[in-house]
N, C-alpha and C positions, 0 to 999 in steps of 0.2 A: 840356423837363420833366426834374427830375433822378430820382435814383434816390429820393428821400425821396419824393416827390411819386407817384412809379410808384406806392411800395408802400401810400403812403395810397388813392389808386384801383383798389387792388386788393383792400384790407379791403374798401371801399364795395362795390366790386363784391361778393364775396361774401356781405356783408349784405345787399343787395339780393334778390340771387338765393335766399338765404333766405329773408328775408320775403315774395319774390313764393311762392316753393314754398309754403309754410304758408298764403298765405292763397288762393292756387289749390288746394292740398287741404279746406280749411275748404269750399269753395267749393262740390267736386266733391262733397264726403263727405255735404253736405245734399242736393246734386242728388240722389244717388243711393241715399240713405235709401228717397226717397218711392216706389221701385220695390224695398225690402230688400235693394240692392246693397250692396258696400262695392267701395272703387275696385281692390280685386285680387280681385274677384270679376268685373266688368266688363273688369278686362282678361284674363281667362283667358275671359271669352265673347268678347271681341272677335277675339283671336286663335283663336280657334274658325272664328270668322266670316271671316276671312280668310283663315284654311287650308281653305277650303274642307271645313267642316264639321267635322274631324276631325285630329288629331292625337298624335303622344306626348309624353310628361310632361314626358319632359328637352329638349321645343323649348320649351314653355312655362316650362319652369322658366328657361332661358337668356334667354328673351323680356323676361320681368320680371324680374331679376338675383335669384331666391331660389333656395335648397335643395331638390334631388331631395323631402326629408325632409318641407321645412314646403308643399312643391306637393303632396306628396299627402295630407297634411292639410287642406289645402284642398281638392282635388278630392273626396275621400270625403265633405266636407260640401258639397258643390256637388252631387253624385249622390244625396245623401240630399232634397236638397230640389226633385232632380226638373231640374234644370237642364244637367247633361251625364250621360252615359253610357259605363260601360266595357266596353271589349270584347278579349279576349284575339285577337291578330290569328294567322291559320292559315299555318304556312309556319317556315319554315327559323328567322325572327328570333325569331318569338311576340312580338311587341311586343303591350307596353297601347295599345290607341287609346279617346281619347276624344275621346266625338262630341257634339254640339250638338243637346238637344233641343227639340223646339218652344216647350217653355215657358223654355229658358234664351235660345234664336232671340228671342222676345217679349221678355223684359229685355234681350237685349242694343240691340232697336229702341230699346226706352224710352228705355235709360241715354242712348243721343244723341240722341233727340227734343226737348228743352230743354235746349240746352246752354246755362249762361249765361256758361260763360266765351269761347262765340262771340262772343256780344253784345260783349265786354271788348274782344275781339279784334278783331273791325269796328269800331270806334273809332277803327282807326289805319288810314291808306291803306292802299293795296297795294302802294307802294312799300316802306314802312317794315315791312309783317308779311315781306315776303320779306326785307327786312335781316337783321330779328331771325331770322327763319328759318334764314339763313345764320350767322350768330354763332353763336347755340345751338346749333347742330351742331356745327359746331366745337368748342365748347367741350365737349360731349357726347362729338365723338370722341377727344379727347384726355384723355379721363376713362374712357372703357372702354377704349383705350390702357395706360394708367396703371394700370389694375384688372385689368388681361389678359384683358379679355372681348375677344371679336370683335361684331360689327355684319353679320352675315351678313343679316340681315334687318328689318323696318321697324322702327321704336318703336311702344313701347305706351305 
C-alpha cells in the first residue's frame, strides 16, 4: 500500500468512527430519555457505582474528560433532583464527596437494563468484539496520550 492509499484509509477511518459515535449517541441518548437520563448524567452515576458509592468532583470530572466548572454544574443538578448527595468530608483535606443515592442507585440499574447497543454488539462473535476491543483502546490510548490526559482508571 502506498502513502496515497494510507492516507485515504485513514480519512475512512475517521468517518467511520464518526458516524459510528453519532449514531451510538443517538442510540444511547433515546435509551436513556425513557429513565430522564442524559448519557453524562449516567456516567457520573456509573462511576458512583463503581467507586464504590462515593467520590470527588475532580475524579469524575477526569473520568469524563470535562471541567472542574461544567462537573459541578452538573452535579448541583444531579443533587437537586435527588440523585447524588454532597458532603463536606471531616479531616485535614475537607474534600466534597459525592455519594450515590438510592434513587440515583435505581437510574443508574435502569440506564443498563436495556441496553441496545448490547444487542449491536452480540452480533459479532467474541473473537471479533475482543479485536475491536483491542484496536479501540489503542486508538483511545493514543488519544489521551496526545490530549495529556492519563488513563489511571476504567472508561466510562
Amino acid at each position: 500500500m502506498n502513502k496515497t492509499d494510507n492516507r485515504s484509509i485513514e480519512v475512512e477511518l475517521n468517518r467511520l468512527i464518526h458516524h459510528i459515535n453519532f449514531l451510538i449517541q443517538r442510540v444511547r441518548t433515546r435509551e436513556l430519555a425513557k429513565y430522564g437520563l442524559t448519557s453524562a448524567r449516567a456516567a457520573v452515576l456509573y462511576i458512583l457505582k463503581t467507586s464504590n458509592g462515593k467520590t470527588i468532583p475532580s475524579v469524575i470530572a477526569a473520568r469524563i474528560f470535562r471541567s472542574r466548572s461544567s462537573i459541578t454544574e452538573l452535579l448541583t443538578r444531579m443533587e437537586n433532583e435527588g440523585l447524588i448527595t454532597r458532603t463536606k468530608e471531616k479531616g485535614r483535606n475537607k474534600n466534597i464527596m459525592i455519594g450515590l443515592t438510592k434513587k440515583g442507585e435505581i437510574a443508574e440499574d435502569l440506564s443498563n437494563s436495556t441496553n441496545d447497543l448490547d444487542n449491536i454488539f452480540a452480533t459479532l462473535p467474541a473473537k471479533k468484539q475482543l479485536d475491536l476491543h483491542a484496536t479501540l483502546t489503542l486508538v483511545k490510548n493514543k488519544l489521551l496520550e496526545r490530549e495529556g490526559f492519563s488513563d489511571d482508571s476504567e472508561s466510562t
